[in-house]
C-alpha positions in Angstrom: 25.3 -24.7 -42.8 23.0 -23.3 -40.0 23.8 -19.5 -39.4 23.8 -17.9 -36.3 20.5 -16.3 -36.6 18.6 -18.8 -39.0 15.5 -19.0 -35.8 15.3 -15.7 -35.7 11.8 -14.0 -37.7 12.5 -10.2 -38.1 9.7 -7.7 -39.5 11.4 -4.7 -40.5 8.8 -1.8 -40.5 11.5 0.7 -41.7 12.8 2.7 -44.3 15.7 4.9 -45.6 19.2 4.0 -44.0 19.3 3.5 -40.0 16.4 0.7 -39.7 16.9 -0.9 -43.3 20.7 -1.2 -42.4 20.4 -2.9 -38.7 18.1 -5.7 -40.6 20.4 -5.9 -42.8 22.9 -6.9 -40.5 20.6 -9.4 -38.7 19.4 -11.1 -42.1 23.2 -11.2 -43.5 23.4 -13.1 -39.7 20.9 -16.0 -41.0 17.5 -14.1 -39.7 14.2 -14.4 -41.6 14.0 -10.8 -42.3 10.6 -9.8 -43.9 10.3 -6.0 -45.2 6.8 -4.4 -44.7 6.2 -1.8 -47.3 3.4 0.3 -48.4 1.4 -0.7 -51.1 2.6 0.7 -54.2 5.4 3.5 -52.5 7.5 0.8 -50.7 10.5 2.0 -48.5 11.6 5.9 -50.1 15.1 4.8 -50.6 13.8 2.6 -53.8 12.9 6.2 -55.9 16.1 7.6 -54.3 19.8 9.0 -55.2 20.3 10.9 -58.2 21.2 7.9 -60.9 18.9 5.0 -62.2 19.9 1.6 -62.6 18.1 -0.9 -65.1 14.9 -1.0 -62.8 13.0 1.5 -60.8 14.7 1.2 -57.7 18.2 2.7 -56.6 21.1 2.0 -55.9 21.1 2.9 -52.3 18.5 0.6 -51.5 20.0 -2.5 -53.4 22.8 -1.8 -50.4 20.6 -1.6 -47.7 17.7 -4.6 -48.2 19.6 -7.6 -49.1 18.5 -10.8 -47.3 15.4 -9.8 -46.6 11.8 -10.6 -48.3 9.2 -7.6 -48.8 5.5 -7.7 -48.4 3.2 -5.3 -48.8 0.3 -4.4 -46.2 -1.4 -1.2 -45.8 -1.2 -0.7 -42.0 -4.0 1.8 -42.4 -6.5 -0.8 -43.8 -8.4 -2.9 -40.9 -7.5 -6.3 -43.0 -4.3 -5.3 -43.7 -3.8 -4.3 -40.1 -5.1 -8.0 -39.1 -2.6 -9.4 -41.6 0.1 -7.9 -39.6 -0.9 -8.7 -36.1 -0.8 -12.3 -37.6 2.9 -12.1 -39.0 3.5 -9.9 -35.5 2.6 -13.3 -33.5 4.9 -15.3 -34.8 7.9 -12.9 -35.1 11.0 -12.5 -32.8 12.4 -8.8 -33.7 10.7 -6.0 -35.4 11.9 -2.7 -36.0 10.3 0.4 -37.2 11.7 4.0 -37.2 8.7 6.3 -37.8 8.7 9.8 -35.6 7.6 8.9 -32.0 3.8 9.0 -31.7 3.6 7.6 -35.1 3.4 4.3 -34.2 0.7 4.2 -32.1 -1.4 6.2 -33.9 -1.0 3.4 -36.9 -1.7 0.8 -33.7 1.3 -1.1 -34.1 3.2 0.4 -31.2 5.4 -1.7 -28.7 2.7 -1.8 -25.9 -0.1 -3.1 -28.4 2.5 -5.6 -30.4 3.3 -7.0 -27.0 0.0 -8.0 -25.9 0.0 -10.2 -28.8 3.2 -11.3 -28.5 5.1 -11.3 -24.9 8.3 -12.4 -26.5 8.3 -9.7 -29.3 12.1 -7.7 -28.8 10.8 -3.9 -30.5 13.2 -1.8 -31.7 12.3 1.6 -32.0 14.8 4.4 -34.1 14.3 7.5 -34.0 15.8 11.0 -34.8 16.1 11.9 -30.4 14.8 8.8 -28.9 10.9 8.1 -27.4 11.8 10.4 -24.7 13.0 14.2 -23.9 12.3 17.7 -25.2 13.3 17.0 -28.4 11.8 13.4 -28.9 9.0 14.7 -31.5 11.6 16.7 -33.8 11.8 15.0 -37.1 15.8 13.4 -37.1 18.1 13.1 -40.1 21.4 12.0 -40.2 22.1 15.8 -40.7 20.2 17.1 -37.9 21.8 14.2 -35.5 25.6 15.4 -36.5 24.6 18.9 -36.3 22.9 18.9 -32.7 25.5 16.6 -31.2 28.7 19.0 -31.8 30.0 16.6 -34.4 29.7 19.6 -37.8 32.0 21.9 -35.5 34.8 19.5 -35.2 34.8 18.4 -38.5 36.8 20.4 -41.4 39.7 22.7 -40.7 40.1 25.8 -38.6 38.6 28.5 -40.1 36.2 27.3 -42.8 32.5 26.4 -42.3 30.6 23.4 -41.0 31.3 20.2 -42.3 29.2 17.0 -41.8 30.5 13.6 -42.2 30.0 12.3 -45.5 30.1 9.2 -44.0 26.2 9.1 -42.4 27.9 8.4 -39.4 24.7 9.0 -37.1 22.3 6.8 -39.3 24.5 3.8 -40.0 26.1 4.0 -36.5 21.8 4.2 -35.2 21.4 0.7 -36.7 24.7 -1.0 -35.5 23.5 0.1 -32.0 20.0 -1.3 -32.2 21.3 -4.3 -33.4 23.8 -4.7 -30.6 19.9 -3.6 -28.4 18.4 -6.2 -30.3 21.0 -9.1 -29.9 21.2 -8.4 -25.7 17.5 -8.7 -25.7 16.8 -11.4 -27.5 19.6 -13.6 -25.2 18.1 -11.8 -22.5 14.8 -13.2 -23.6 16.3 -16.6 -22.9 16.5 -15.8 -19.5 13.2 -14.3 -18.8 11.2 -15.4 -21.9 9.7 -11.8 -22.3 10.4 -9.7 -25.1 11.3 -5.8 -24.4 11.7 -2.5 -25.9 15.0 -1.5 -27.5 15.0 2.6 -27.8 18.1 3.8 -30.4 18.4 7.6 -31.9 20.6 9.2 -33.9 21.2 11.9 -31.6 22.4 9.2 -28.9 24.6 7.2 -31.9 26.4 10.4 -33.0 27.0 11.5 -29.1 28.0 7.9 -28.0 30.6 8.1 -30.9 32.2 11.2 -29.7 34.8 9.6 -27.1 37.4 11.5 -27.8 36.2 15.1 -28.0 34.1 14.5 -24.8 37.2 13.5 -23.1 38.7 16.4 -24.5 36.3 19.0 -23.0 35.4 18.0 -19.9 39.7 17.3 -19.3 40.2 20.5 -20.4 37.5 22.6 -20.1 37.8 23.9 -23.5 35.4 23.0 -26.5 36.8 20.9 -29.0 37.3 23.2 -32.7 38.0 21.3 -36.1 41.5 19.5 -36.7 41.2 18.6 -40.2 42.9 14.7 -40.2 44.8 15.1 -37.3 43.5 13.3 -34.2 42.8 14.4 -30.6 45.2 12.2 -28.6 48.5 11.3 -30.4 50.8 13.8 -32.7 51.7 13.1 -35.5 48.8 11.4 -36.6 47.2 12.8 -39.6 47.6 13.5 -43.3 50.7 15.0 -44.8 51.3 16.7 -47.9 54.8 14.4 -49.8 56.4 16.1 -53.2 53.6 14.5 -55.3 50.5 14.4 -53.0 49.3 13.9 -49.4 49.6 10.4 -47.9 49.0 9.7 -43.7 51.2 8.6 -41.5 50.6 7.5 -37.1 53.2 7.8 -35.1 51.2 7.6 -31.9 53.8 6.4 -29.2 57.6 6.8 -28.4 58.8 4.1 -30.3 57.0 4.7 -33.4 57.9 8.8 -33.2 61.4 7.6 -32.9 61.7 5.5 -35.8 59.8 8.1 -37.8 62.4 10.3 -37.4 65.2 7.9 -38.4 63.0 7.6 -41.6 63.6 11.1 -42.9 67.1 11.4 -40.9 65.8 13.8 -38.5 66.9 12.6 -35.1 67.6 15.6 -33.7 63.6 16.0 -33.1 63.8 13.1 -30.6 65.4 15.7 -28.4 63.9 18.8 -29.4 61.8 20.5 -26.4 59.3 21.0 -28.4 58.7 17.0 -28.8 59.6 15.1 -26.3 56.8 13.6 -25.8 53.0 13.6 -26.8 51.4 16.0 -24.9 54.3 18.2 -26.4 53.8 17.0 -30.0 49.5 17.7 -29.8 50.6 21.2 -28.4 53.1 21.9 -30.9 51.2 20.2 -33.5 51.1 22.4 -36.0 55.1 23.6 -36.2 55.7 19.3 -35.9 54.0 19.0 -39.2 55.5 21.6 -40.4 58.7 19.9 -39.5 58.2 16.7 -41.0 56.7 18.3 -44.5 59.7 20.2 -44.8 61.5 16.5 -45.0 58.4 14.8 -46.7 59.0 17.5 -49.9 62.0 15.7 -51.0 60.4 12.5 -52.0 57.2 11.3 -53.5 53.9 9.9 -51.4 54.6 6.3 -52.4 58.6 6.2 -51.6 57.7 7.4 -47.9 54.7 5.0 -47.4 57.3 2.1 -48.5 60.3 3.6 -46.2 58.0 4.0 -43.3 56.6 0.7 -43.4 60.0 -0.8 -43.6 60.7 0.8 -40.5 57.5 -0.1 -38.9 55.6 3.1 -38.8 52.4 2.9 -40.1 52.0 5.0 -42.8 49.4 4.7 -46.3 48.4 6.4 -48.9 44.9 7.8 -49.7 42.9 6.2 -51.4 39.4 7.1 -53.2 36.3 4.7 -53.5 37.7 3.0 -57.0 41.3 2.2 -55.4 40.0 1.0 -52.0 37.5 -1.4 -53.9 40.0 -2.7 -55.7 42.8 -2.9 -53.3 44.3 -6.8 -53.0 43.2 -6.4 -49.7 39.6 -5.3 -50.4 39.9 -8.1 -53.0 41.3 -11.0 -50.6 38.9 -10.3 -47.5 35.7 -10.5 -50.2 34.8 -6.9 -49.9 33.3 -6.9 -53.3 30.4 -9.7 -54.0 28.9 -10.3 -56.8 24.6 -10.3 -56.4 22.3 -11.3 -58.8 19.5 -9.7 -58.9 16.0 -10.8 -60.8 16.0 -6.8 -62.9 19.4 -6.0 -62.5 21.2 -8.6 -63.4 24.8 -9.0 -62.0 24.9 -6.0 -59.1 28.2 -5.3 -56.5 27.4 -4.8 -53.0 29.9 -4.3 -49.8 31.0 -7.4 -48.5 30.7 -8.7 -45.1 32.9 -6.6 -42.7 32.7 -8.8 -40.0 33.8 -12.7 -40.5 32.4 -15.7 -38.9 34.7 -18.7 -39.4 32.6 -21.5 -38.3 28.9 -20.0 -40.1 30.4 -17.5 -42.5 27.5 -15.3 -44.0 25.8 -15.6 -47.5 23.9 -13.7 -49.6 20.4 -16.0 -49.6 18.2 -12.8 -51.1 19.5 -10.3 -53.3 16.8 -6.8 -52.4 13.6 -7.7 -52.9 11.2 -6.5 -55.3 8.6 -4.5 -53.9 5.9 -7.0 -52.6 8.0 -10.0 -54.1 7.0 -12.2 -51.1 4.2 -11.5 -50.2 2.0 -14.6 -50.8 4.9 -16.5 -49.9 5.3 -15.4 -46.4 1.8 -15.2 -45.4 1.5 -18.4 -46.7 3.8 -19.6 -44.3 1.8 -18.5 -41.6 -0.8 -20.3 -42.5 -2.5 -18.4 -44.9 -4.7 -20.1 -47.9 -4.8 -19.0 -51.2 -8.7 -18.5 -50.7 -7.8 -16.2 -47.4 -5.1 -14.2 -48.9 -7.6 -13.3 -51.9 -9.7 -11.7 -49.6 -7.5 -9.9 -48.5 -6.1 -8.3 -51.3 -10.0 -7.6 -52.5 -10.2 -6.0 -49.2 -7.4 -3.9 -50.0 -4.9 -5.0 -47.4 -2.4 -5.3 -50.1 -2.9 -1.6 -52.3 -5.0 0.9 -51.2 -5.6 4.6 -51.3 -3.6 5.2 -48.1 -0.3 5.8 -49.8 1.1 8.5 -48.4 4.2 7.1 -46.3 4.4 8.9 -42.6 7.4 10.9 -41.9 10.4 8.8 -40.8 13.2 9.2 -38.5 16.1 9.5 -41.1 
């Protein structure tokens, strides 16, 4: 089975979350994704999060760096330098998310890459994008959700700042370079030149914010925190039931009409108040009140079963150890089973998008720092003789280990 992507040779220069994630995506696609690392350090995420597994790296980055191969090279070493220029050549993608600037001072920018390689698609993410006032501030995920208005909408009214748990701005960084990535590389087709792809978390977290944009500049007034309730429709949040909160979206006529046969309160149809949406989002508040008044009588689990009978979607909440679980999570492979050359048997997310006619496959589980190294240079032509030089010209570990500063 030939996978979408299996011609495509990605060099991912990145580390932490936003980079490591969008070649994720293109390796789980088929690509030849080949992770440069420093010598020794490797990409931060291996040392991080707060528990150990059986082997020194975490967690977070077994999520992040399957399908791929690493190889170390110390960029800051003239023969290590040479050793990438070589891999550069006959790559299709790379993607590096260092702080603008950085890149060109380590001489592996888009503008000298691309002399060597016309057709080379560079993907560039960074904290506020190559350009603009703000492009040399360093950019976390953090930083991105607080600078972009999306901390004061989250939370309730009243209480402090709340970020996304969810790194909405890093993850959300990689899926749009790898849409940038994907339109340039078919846009290669047509021209057979290579371009720059410029992503930032500042742009991800902004171009997420449809609603509450729409919001202001229709209104005129700045969007403030909602807790679970959403901008556009009423009801269409969490409620509290007898035994424990459970959501429920009733988000057009039909559906608020059938709600209210649910818990036998008709007479809300016609109340003034609720007529109809834009009544519902201004009333909001008093509307839930309403319906919790009704939802008291009866547990989470008995309304999620009567309102789904009626048609109104409705579920319950579920934490990380339920949703994994789930018959669904369990019957659309959401769970998959990796081995893994220290860890043994590890769980990973599955696939969230399907492909029917090429579906994807684990081929690497994450990769051991500088597992591959040998291997891949070989494959560009590299003897055994040449890549022995190398390493005693300390392309492959050197005393250049500091890591520069990254974008997330």
């Amino acid at each position: 089975m030939t996978l979408p992507l299996s011609r495509i040779k990605v060099l991912d220069v990145s580390q932490i979350m936003a980079g490591p994630f969008c070649c994720m995506l293109l390796g789980d696609m088929g690509a030849d994704v080949i992770k440069v690392e420093t010598p020794g350090i490797g990409d931060q995420t291996r040392r991080s999060m707060g528990f150990r597994l059986k082997g020194a790296d975490s967690g977070g980055f077994l999520a992040l760096n399957r399908n791929k191969r690493s190889i170390e090279i110390d960029l800051k070493n003239p023969a290590g330098l040479e050793a990438f220029y070589a891999l550069v050549k006959e790559a299709d993608v790379l993607v590096e998310n260092n702080r603008p600037g950085v890149a060109a001072r380590l001489k592996i920018d888009y503008e000298t890459l691309r002399q060597l390689n016309p057709r080379l698609v560079y993907a560039s993410i960074s904290g506020f994008g190559q350009t603009g006032p703000w492009a040399r501030r360093p950019g976390l995920d953090l930083i991105a959700q607080a600078m972009t208005g999306v901390m004061s909408v989250m939370g309730h009214p009243g209480e402090p700042p709340v970020k996304s748990a969810i790194p909405l701005a890093d993850l959300g960084a990689g899926l749009f370079a790898a849409y940038g990535i994907l339109s340039a590389v078919i846009g290669r087709g047509l021209t057979g030149e290579g371009q720059f792809v410029d992503a930032s978390l500042f742009e991800t977290a902004l171009g997420l914010s449809v609603w509450e944009s729409a919001e202001y500049w229709g209104t005129g007034q700045v969007p403030t925190p909602i807790g679970s309730a959403n901008r556009m429709s009423a009801p269409y949040q969490a409620v509290r039931a007898s035994d424990r909160p459970f959501v429920i979206g009733a988000a057009n006529p039909k559906l608020w009409t059938a709600l209210c046969g649910v818990i036998g309160r008709e007479d809300l149809v016609r109340d003034a108040r609720f007529t109809d949406n834009v009544l519902r989002i201004r009333n909001r508040v008093v509307l839930i009140e309403e319906l919790e008044r009704e939802f008291a009588r009866r547990t989470a689990t008995e309304w999620v079963d009567a309102l789904l009978a009626a048609g109104v979607p409705a579920a319950p909440i579920y934490d990380y150890a339920e949703a994994l679980a789930s018959e669904q999570a369990v019957a659309r492979n959401m769970v998959l089973k990796i081995q893994h050359p220290v860890e043994g048997e590890t769980r990973a997310l599955g696939f969230p998008v399907k492909l029917g006619g090429t579906p994807q496959q684990v081929r690497h589980p994450a990769p051991l720092l500088g597992q591959h190294t040998e291997q891949v240079l070989g494959e560009i032509g590299m003897t055994a003789e040449d890549i022995a030089a190398l390493r005693r010209s300390g392309a492959f570990g050197t005393a250049h280990a500091a890591a520069d500063a990254t974008a997330d």
